[in-house]
C-alpha positions as CSV (number, residue, x, y, z in Angstrom):
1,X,17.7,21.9,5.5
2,X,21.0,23.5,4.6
3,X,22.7,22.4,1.7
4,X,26.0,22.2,0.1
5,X,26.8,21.9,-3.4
6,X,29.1,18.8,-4.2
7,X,32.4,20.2,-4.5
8,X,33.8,17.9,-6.9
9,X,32.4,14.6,-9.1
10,X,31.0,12.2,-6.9
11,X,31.3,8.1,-8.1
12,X,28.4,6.3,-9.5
13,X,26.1,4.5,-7.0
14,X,26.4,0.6,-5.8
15,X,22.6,-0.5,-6.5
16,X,21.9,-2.6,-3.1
17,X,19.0,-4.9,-2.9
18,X,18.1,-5.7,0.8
19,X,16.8,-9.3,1.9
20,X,18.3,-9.4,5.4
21,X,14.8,-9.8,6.8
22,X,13.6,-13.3,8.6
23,X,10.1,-12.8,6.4
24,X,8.1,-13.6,9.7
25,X,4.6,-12.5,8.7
26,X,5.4,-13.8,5.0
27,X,6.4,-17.9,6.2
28,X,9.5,-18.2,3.1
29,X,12.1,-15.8,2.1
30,X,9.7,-13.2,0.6
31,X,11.5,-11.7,-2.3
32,X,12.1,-15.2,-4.0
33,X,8.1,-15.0,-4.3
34,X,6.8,-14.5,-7.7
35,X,5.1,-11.0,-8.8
36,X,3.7,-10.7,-12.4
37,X,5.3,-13.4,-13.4
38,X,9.3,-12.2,-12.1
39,X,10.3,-13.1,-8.9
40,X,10.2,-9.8,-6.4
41,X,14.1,-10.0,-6.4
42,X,14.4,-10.0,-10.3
43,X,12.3,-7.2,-10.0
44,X,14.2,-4.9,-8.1
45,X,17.5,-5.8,-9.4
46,X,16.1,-4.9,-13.1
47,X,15.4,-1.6,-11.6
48,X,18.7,-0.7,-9.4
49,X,20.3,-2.0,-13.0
50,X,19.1,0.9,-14.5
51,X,20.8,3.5,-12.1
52,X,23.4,1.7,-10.7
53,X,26.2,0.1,-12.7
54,X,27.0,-2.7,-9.7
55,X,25.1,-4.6,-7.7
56,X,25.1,-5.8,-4.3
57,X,22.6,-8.2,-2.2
58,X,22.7,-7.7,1.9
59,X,21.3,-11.1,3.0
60,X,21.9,-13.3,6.2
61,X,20.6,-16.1,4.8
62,X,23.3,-18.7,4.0
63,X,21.7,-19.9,0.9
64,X,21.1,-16.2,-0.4
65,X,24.6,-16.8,-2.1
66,X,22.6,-18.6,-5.0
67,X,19.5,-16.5,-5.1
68,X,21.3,-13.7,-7.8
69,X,23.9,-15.4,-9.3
70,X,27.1,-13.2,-10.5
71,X,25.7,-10.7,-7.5
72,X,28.0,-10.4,-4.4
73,X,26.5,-11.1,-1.3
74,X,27.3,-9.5,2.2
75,X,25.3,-10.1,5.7
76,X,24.8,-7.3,8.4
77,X,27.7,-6.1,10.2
78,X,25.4,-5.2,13.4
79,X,22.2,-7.4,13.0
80,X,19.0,-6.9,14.7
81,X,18.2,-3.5,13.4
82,X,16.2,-4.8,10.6
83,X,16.6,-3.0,6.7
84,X,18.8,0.1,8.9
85,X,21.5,-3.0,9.7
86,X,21.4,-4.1,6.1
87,X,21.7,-0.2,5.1
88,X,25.2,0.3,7.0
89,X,26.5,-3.1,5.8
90,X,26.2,-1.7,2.5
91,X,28.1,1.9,3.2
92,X,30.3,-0.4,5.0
93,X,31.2,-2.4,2.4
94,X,31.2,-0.4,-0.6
95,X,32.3,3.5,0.8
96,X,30.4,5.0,-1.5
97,X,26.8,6.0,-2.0
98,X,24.3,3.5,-2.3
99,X,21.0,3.1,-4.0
100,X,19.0,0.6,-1.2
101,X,15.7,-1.1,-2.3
102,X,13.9,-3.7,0.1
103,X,13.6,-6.9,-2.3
104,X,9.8,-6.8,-1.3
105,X,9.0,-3.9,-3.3
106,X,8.4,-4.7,-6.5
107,X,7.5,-1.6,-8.3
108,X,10.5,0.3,-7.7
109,X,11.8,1.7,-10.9
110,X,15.3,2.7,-12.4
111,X,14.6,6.4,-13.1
112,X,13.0,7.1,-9.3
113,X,16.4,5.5,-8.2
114,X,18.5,7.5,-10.7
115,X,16.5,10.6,-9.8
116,X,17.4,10.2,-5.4
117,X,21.0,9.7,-6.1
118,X,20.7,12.5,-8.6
119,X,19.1,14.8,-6.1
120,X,21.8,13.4,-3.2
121,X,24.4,14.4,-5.1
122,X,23.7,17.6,-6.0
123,X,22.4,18.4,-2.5
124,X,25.6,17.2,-1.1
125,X,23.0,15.9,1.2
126,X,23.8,12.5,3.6
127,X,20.4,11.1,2.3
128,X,17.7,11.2,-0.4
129,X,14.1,10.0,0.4
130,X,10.9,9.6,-1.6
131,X,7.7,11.0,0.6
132,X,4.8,8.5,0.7
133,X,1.5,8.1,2.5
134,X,2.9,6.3,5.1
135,X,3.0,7.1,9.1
136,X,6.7,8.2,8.5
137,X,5.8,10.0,5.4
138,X,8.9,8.8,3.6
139,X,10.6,5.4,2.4
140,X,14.0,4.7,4.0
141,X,14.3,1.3,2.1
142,X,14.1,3.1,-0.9
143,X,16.6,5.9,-1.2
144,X,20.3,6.6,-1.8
145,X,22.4,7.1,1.2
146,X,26.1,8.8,1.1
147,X,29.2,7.4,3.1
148,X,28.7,10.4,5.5
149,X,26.3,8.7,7.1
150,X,27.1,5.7,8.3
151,X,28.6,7.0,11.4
152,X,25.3,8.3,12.6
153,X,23.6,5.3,11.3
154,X,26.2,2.9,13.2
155,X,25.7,4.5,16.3
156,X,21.8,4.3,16.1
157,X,22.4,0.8,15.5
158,X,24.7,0.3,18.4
159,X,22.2,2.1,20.6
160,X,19.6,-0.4,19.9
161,X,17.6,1.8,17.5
162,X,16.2,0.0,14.2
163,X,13.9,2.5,13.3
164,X,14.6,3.5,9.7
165,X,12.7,6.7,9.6
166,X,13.7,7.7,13.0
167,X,17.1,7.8,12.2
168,X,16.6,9.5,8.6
169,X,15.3,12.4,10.2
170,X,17.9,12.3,12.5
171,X,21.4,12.7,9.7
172,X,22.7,16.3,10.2
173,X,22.1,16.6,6.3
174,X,18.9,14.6,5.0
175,X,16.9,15.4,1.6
176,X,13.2,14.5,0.7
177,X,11.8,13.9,-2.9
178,X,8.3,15.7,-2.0
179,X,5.7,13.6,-3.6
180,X,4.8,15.9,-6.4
181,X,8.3,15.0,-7.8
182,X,7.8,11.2,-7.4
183,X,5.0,11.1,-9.5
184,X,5.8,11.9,-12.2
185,X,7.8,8.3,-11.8
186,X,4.3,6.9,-11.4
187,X,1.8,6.2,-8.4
188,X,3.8,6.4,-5.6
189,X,1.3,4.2,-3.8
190,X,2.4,1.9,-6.7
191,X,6.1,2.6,-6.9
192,X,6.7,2.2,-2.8
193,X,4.3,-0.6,-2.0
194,X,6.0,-3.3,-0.3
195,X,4.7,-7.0,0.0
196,X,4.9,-8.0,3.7
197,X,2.3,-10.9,4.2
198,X,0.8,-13.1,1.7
199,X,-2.2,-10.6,1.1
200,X,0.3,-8.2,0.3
201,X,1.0,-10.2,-2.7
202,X,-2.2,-11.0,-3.9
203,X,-2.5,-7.6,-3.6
204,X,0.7,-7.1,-6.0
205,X,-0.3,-9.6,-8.4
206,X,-3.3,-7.9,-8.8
207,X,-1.3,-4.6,-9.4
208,X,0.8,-6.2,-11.7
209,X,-2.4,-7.4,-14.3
210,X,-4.1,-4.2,-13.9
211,X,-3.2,-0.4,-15.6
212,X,0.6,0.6,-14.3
C-alpha cells in the first residue's frame, strides 16, 4: 500500500466504544455483562482512556444514555450495517480520527489502541487494523479510522453492505498491524476475543482468572 507521510500534526483521537448491536445470540445488552469482575463496557472504556483523551459511546438503545455516565452518547446515522454503521456515526460526529472498540471485547488494551492511531498517523493511512486469526484476518472493531474515510464507508453503508472487513480492504489507503507487532501487546487471541454468546463469556471469565 502506498503511503504518505502526515504533512502536518494530526489531533488526538476520540476513543469510541461501540454497543449499537441488538445482542441477539447474547439475550441482554451484552457489554453491561460482567467479566472478571468489571462490566465489559468498564473494560473497554479503561482501555480507550488510556489513548484517547475523550470518549464517545455509539448505542441505539434508549436507555444506553445511563450505561456510562459523563460519556456522550450518539446512535447510528445509517443503521442496519451493524459495528460499520456505528463506525461512520462516530467520524460523523466527531471529524476526526477515532479509536473504535466493540464493547464485547474485553481485553482490548490502551497501548494496542495508542499504537493503531500511532501507526495511522504516521502512515497518513485512512485506517489502522490489528491482524488476527480470524477468516478476515484482521479486526475492524478494533482500530483507528481517519475522517478520510467515511465517504467510502457511507457509501458501503448506503449500498447495503455491512461487512466490516469487506469494506476495510476496500479504503483507497488502509494499514495493517501484522501480528508480530501486536504481540508484543499480548496474545492477540486474548487482546481481540470478543464475547458474542453466553459461552463466549464463560469463556472470558475463565480468561480473566487464568495467566494474562
Amino acid at each position: 500500500m502506498p503511503s504518505r507521510a502526515a504533512a502536518h500534526p494530526v489531533a488526538p483521537p476520540v476513543g469510541v466504544i461501540l454497543a449499537g448491536g441488538a445482542s441477539s445470540r447474547f439475550g441482554s445488552p451484552k457489554g453491561l455483562a460482567r467479566v472478571g469482575g468489571a462490566r465489559m463496557i468498564d473494560r473497554v472504556a479503561h482501555a480507550l482512556r488510556e489513548a484517547a483523551p475523550e470518549l464517545l459511546l455509539v448505542a441505539n438503545d434508549p436507555a444506553a444514555a445511563d450505561w456510562l455516565p459523563g460519556v456522550p452518547r450518539i446512535a447510528d446515522r445509517l443503521p442496519g450495517g451493524g459495528g460499520l454503521s456505528g463506525v461512520h456515526a462516530a467520524l460523523a460526529h466527531t471529524r476526526r480520527h477515532v479509536v473504535v472498540v466493540a464493547w464485547d471485547m474485553p481485553f482490548v488494551t490502551g497501548p494496542l489502541l495508542r499504537a493503531l492511531w500511532q501507526r495511522c498517523t504516521d502512515a497518513g493511512a485512512d485506517a489502522c487494523y490489528p491482524e488476527n486469526a480470524s477468516p478476515a484476518g484482521m479486526e475492524p472493531f478494533c482500530a483507528c479510522y481517519a475522517p478520510s474515510s467515511m465517504g467510502a464507508i457511507e457509501a458501503a453503508l448506503r449500498a447495503g453492505e455491512a461487512g466490516g472487513a469487506r469494506v476495510a480492504r476496500a479504503l483507497p489507503r488502509p494499514l495493517w498491524m501484522p501480528a508480530a507487532d501486536v504481540r508484543p501487546f499480548g496474545d492477540p487471541a486474548r487482546l481481540l476475543f470478543s464475547v458474542n454468546t453466553p459461552a463466549d463469556l464463560a469463556h472470558a471469565e475463565a480468561m480473566a482468572a487464568g495467566p494474562m
